[in-house]
N, C-alpha and C positions, 0 to 999 in steps of 0.2 A: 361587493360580492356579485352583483349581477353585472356589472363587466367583464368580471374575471369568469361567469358561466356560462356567455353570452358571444358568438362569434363576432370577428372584428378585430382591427387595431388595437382598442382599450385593453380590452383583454390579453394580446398578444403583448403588450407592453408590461399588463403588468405578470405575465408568465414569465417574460424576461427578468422583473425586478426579484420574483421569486426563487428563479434559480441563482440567481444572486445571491440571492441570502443563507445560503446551504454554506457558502465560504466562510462566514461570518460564525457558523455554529463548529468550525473544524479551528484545527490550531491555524496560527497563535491566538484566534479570538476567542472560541470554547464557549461561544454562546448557545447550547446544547438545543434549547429550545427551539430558537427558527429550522435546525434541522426538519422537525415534526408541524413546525409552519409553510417549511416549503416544500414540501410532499404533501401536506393537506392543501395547500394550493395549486398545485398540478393535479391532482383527485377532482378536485373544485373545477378545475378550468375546462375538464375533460365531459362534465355530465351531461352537457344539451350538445354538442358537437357532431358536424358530422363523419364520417373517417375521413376526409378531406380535410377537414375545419382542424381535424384534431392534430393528424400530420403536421400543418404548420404550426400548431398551441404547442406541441410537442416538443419541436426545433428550436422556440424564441425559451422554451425551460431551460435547454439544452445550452444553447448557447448564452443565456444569460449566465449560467453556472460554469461554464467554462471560458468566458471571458473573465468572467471576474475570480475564479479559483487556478489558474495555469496563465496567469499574467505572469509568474516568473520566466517564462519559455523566450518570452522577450528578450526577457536581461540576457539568456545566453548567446542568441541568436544574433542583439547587436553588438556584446559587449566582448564575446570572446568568439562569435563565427564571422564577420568582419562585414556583418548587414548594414547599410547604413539605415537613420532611423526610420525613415520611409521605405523601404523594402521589408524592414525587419518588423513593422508595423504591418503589412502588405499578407506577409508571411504566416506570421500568426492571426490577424484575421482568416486569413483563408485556411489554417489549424480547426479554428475553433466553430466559423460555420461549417467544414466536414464536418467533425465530430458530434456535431449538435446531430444529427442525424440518430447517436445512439438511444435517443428522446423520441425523435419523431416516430420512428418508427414501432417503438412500442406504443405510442397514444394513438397509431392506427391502427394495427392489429385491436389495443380495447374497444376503439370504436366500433369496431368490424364484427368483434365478432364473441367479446367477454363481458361489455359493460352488463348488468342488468339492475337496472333502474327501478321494477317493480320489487327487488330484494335485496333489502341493504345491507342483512348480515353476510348473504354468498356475495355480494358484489364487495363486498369490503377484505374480504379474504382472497377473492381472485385480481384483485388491484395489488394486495400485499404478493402476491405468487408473482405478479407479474414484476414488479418495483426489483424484487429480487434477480429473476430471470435477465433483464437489462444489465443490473449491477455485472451480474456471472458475464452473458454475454459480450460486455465492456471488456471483461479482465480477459476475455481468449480470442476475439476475433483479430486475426492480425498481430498475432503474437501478444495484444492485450493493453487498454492505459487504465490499470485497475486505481485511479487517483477519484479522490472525492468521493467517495462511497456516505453515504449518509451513516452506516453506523459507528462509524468512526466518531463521530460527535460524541459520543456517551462511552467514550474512555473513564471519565470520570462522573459519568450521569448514572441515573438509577436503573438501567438496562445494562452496566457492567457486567455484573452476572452471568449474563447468557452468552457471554465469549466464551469462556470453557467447555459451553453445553452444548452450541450451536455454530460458534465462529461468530465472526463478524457479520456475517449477513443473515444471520437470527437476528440480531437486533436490527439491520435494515427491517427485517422481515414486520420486526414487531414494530417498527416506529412508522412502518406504511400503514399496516391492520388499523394501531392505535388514529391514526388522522383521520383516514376514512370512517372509522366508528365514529371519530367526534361527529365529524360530518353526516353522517346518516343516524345522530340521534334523537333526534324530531324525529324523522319519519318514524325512526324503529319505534317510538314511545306513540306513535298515535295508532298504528297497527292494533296495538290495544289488547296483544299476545303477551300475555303474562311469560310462556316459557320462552319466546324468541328474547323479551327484553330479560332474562336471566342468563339466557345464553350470550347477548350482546356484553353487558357487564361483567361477567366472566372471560369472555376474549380480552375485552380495553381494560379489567384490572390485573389480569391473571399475569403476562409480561412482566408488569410492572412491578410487581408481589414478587412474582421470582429471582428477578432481576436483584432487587435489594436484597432480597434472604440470602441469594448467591453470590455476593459481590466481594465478600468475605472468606468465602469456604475455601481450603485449600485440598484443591483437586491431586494433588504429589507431592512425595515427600523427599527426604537428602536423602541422596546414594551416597554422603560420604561425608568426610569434614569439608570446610569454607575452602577456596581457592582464593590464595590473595593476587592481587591484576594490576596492571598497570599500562593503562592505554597512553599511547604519547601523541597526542594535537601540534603536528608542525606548524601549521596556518603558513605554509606555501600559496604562493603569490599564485594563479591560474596561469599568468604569463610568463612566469618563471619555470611551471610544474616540467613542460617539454624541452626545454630550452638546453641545448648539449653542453653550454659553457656552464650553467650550474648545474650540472648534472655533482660533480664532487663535495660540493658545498648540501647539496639536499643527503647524500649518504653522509657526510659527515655531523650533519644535524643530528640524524637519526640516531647512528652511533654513538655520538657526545651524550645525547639526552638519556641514551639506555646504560652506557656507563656509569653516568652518574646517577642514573635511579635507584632506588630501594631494589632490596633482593626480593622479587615475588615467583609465585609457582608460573604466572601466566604475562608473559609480554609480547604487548599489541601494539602493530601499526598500521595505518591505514590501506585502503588503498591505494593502490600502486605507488606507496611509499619509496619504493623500489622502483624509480621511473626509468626501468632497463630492462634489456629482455633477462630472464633468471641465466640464462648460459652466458648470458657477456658478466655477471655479478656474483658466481659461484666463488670465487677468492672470496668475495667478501661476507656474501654469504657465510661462507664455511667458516670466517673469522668470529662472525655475531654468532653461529650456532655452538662454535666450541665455549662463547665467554658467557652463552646460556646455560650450558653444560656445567659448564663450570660451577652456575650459582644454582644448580638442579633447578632450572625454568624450561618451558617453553615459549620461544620467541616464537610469533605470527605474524604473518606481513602478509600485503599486497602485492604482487609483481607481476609485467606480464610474462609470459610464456611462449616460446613455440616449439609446438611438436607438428607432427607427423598424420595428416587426416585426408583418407580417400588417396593416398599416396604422395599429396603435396604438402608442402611445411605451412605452417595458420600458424596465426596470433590468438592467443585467447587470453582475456585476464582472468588471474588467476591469483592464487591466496595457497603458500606454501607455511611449511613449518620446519625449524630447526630446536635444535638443542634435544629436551626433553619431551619431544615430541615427532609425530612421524604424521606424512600424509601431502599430496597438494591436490586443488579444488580447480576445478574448470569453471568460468562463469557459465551459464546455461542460459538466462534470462537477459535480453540484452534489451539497450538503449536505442531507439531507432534513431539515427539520424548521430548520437552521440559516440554508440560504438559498432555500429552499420549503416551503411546507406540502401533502401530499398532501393530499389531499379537505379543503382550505380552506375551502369554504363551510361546512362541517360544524364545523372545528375552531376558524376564527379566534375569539377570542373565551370561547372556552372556559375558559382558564387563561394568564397573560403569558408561557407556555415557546411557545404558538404566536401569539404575538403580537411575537418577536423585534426587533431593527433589522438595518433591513434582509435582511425575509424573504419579499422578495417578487422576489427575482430574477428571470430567464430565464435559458433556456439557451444559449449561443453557436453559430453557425452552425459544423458540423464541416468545411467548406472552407476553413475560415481562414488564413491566410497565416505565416509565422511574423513573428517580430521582427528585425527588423537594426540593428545595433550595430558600428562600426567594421573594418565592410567582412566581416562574420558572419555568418550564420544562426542566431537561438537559438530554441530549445523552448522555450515558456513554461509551466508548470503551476502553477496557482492550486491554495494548499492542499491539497484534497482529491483533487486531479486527479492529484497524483504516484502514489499507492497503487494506479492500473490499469496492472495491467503492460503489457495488449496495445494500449491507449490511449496510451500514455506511448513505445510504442517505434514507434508511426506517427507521431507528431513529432519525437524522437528521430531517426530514421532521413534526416531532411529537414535534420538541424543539425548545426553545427559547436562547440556547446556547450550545455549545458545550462540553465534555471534554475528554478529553485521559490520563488513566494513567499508567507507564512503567516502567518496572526494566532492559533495556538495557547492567546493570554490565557486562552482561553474555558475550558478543562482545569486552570487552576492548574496546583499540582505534585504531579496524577497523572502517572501512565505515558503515558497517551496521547502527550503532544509528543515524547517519549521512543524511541514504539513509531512513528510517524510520521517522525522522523529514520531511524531507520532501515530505512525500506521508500521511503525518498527515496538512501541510501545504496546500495539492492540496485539503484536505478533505474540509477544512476551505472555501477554493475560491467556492470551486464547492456549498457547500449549502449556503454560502453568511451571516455563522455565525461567531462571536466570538468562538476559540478556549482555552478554558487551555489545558496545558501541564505539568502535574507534575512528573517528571523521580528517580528514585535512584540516578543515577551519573551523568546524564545531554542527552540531552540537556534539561531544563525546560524552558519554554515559552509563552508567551500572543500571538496568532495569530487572525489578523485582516480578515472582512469578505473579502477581496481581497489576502489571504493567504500570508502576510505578518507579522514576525515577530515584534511584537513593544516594549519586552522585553524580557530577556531572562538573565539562570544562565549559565554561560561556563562550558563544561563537567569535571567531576573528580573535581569538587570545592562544598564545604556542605556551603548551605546559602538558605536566603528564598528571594524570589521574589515577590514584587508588584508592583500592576500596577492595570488596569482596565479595564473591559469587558464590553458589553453593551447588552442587549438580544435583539433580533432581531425577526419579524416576517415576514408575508408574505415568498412565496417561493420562487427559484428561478425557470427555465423552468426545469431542470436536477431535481430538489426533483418534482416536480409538474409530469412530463411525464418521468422519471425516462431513462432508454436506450430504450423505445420500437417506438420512433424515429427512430433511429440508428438502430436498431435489422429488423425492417420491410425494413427500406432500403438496409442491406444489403440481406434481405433474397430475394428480388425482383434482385439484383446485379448480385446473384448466380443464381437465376432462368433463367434470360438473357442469363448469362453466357451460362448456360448447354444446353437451348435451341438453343445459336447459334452457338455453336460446333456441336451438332450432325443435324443441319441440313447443317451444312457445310463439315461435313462426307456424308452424303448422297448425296450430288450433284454432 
């Protein structure tokens, strides 16, 4: 511990091994507890520091936790952008030292100008304001990489609960408070203040009280009877997905599999199961929508689209519906690099990782309508669109079920599809809906309104999956008062904060 509080190398190392360990508490490990080990040692590493000293403690968290939790970024970069292993090594190093930056700089601003060391119950609370603020920060600057959030960890921990109540960065919120309390429980206890150490106990058990009373409750109830579903897992090859000559053989999969499936109310496929534009597939379309029709279903699919934006024709992928059902979905939240290139004049060309298919998307109009499916309102998120929480619960909030659909091929079998399932899972808890889950190569999945799995296709296996959803209304507190809960609290946290530093500078 006194390396880790102590400027220097030792310390910077083992700030790295800590944010390490944050990977190890999220799927597929689910070791819940390092989460709350490794925010109590970034709390720890920051106490005797200078804003200098802590900027660099800050980066080596930073980057310890994103080298070791977005090592799948690799696998795409050499295995399907055409990096060889030294470039694509090169590449993602220089990913993850940028990023690490989203670390550093909050452990200077605390050095600067929030820590306070003579008060460990306000300094433990404006460490949790802060922990959160980065989290937010991470998910919008730059369009956002909201991945590795530490409350993710306690999908299935005893801070559950407070997804409904707060979202997922309530339980960041409480798993930061909770380390920092551990940490300043000596000092609070020799202060020798009977009411601060009632009030400290009160903070470090009260989360955690909630958290389990609430893990249970159900925040909404059926709008209606079960919908039965049926998601189909092509497990399409990544090298195959764009490739023109199997272009007949992936519609004809699709087609054979939903013929021959059971009659249900809801049939899903991935995305861009449909790997054509929807106006060159409308024949066939219109063939799967009448044989929907036909069994009173709605058929869902992935495809991409071009319409008409700012007066020139875009690409946008997109998620339509036929049969018994009406509506299409624009993506809005996009893949950087996977379904855009930033400063593309600069990059296209450079190396086949910015020369992807189809990487020239656009982005969806944010007034968009939702999907209707058999007298329902569903949330549609494309991929990468699940992982924003305050994104995800302003559609959410509009629906009577949920769905998410993903072509993860792209990650083999690293963590990522992995780590992706389950922040698709925390989506489910936090708005208290039934989830689909329909993927390329897996995981596909039925997720319950307490974000539990209750069937599922295992990854790299082609088969279809049923089971059954139930629509849900009413809200929970998180879709109803969304973060500005949380967001006032903390900005009242920081205000204390800065007010009682510089009046403790002037004395």
């Amino acid at each position: 511990m006194h390396w880790m509080t102590r400027p220097g190398w030792p310390g910077n190392l083992l700030a790295m091994a800590a944010g390490a360990l944050t990977t190890l508490a999220l799927a597929p490990f689910d070791i819940w507890p390092l989460a709350l080990l490794a925010v109590g040692l970034f709390y720890a590493g920051l106490r005797e520091l200078s804003p200098r000293q802590a900027l660099g403690r800050g980066w080596c968290f930073g980057f310890g936790l994103f080298a070791a939790g977005t090592s799948w970024i690799y696998y795409s970069i050499h295995n399907f952008g055409g990096a060889s292993v030294l470039l694509a090594g090169l590449l993602m190093l220089a990913f993850t030292m940028a990023i690490a930056w989203f670390f550093a700089l909050p452990a200077w601003i605390w050095a600067r100008w929030l820590r306070r060391n003579e008060a460990p119950l306000a300094d433990a609370l404006a460490f949790a304001a802060l922990w959160v603020a980065q989290e937010a920060f991470r998910g919008w600057f730059l369009t956002g990489f909201p991945w590795l959030y530490s409350g993710y960890s306690q999908l299935d921990g005893p801070l559950a609960g407070l997804a409904p109540v707060g979202g997922m960065w309530l339980i960041s919120f409480a798993l930061a408070l909770t380390a920092a309390l551990i940490y300043n429980a000596a000092r609070l206890v020799r202060t020798g203040r009977a009411g601060f150490i009632a009030v400290g106990v009160l903070l470090l058990a009260g989360p955690w009280v909630a958290g389990m009373a609430l893990k249970e409750h159900a925040w909404t109830s059926p709008a209606g009877d079960p919908l039965s579903v049926a998601a189909i897992q092509g497990n399409i090859e990544q090298s195959m997905k764009w490739d023109p000559s199997q272009l007949n053989a992936q519609l004809a999969l699709y087609r054979d599999m939903s013929l021959s499936s059971k009659r249900v109310d809801l049939l899903i496929w991935p995305e861009t199961a449909v790997p054509v534009l929807k106006e060159s597939a409308e024949g066939y379309l219109n063939m799967m929508g009448s044989f929907a029709a036909e069994r009173k279903s709605a058929l869902i699919t992935g495809v991409p689209i071009r319409q008409e934006l700012h007066h020139q024709k875009r690409y946008f992928n997109g998620i339509t519906v036929v049969g018994e059902g009406d509506g299409t979905y624009l993506k809005q939240k996009l893949v950087p690099f996977g379904e855009y290139v930033p400063l593309q004049e600069v990059l296209r060309g450079l190396i086949a990782f910015f020369d992807l298919p189809m990487s020239d998307f656009a982005r969806g109009p944010a007034d968009q309508a939702l999907l209707q499916a058999k007298g329902y309102q569903i949330a549609p998120f494309i991929c990468y669109e699940v992982v924003y929480p305050e994104f995800a619960a302003s559609l959410a909030a509009r629906s009577d079920l949920l769905l998410t659909i993903s072509n993860d091929t792209w990650f083999g079998t690293s963590i990522g599809p992995l780590q992706h399932l389950q922040m698709a899972q925390m989506r489910a808890l936090e708005a208290g809906r039934w989830m689909i889950r329909a993927t390329n190569n897996g995981v596909t999945g039925l997720i319950n309104p307490f974000g539990q799995i209750t069937a599922q296709i295992p990854q790299f296996e082609q088969g279809i999956l049923y089971g059954e959803v139930v629509p849900m209304h009413n809200l929970t507190p998180y879709l109803e008062w969304r973060s500005w809960p949380l967001i006032i609290s903390c900005m009242l946290l920081f205000g204390w904060a800065l007010v009682a530093n510089r009046m403790a500078k002037t004395v």
